[in-house]
C-alpha positions as CSV (number, residue, x, y, z in Angstrom):
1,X,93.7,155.0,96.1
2,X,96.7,155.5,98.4
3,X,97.2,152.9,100.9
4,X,97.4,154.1,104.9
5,X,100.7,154.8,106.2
6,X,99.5,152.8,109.7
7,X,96.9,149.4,109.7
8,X,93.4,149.8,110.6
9,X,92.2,148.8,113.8
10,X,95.8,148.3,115.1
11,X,96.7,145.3,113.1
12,X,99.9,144.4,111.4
13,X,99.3,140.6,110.5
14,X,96.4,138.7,109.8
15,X,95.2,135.4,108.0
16,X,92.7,136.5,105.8
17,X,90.3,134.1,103.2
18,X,92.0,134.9,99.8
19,X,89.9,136.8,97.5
20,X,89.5,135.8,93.7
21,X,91.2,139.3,92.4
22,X,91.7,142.4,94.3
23,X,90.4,145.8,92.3
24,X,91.7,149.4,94.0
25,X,92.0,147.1,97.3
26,X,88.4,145.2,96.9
27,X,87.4,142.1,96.7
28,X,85.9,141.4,93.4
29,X,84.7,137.8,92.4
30,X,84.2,136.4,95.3
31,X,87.1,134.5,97.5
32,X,89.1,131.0,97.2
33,X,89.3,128.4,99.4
34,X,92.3,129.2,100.7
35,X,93.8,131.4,103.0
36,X,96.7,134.3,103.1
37,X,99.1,136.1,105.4
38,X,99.6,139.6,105.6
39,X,102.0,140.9,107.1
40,X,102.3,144.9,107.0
41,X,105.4,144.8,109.1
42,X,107.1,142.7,106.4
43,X,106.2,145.9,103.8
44,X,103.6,143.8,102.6
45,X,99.9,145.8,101.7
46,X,96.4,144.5,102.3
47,X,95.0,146.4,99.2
48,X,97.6,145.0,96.6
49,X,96.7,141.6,95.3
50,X,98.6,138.3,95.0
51,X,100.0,139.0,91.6
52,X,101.1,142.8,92.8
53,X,103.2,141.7,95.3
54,X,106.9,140.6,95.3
55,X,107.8,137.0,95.3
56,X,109.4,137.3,98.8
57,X,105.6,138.3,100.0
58,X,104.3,136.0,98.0
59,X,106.3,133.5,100.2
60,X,105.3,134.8,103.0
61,X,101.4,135.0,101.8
62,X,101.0,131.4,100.7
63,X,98.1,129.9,100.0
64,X,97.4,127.8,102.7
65,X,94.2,126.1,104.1
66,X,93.1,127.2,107.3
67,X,94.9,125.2,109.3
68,X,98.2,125.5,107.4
69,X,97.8,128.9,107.4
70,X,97.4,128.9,111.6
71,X,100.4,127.7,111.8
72,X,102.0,130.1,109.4
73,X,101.3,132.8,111.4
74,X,102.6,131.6,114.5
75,X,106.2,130.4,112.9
76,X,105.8,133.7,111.2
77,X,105.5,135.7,114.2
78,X,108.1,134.3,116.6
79,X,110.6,133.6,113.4
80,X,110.6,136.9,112.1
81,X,109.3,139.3,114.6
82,X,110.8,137.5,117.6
83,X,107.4,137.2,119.9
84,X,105.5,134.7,121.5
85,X,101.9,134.2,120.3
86,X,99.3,132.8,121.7
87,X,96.1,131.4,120.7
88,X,93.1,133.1,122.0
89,X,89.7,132.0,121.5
90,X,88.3,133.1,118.1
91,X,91.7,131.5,116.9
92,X,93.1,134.5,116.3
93,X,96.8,135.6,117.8
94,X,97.7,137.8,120.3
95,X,101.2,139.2,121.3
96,X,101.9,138.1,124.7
97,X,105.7,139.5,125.1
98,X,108.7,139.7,123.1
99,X,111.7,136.8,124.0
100,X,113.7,140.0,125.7
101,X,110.7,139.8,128.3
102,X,109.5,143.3,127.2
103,X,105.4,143.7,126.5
104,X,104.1,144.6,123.6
């Protein structure tokens, strides 16, 4: 299975509950209690599991509880792709503008 040149639905990070194993980019057995970033941008991909990854993505995916992992995402965002989040309701981010003032 070939992985998508472009994210679903638009996406190109995400904290997502960490699955037990991934199989041909599947959960299989179930998830941990801890979370994961994902960061496509970073070359990271969604399908590949923990132990498929390089160790600079597995920096960047953690684990981290929920809360950790909140956090993460924001430093993640405005550290390395030089935007400003901001929390919307279901607690998930949303690009707001980039520190040049530009949208995005």
């Amino acid at each position: 299975m070939e992985a998508p040149d472009e994210p679903a639905l638009g996406w190109t990070l995400v904290l997502r509950r960490r699955p037990v194993h991934l199989v041909e980019g599947r959960p299989e057995g179930g998830y941990t209690d801890s979370y994961e970033l994902i960061c496509c941008d970073c070359g990271d991909n969604p399908e590949l599991d923990y132990r498929d990854v390089s160790a600079d993505l597995q920096r960047i995916r953690g684990p981290y509880t929920v809360s950790a992992g909140i956090a993460a995402y924001g430093r993640h965002v405005t550290l390395q792709h030089r935007q400003l989040p901001i929390l919307a309701a279901n607690l998930t981010w949303r690009r707001t503008e980039y520190f040049d003032g530009k949208t995005g």
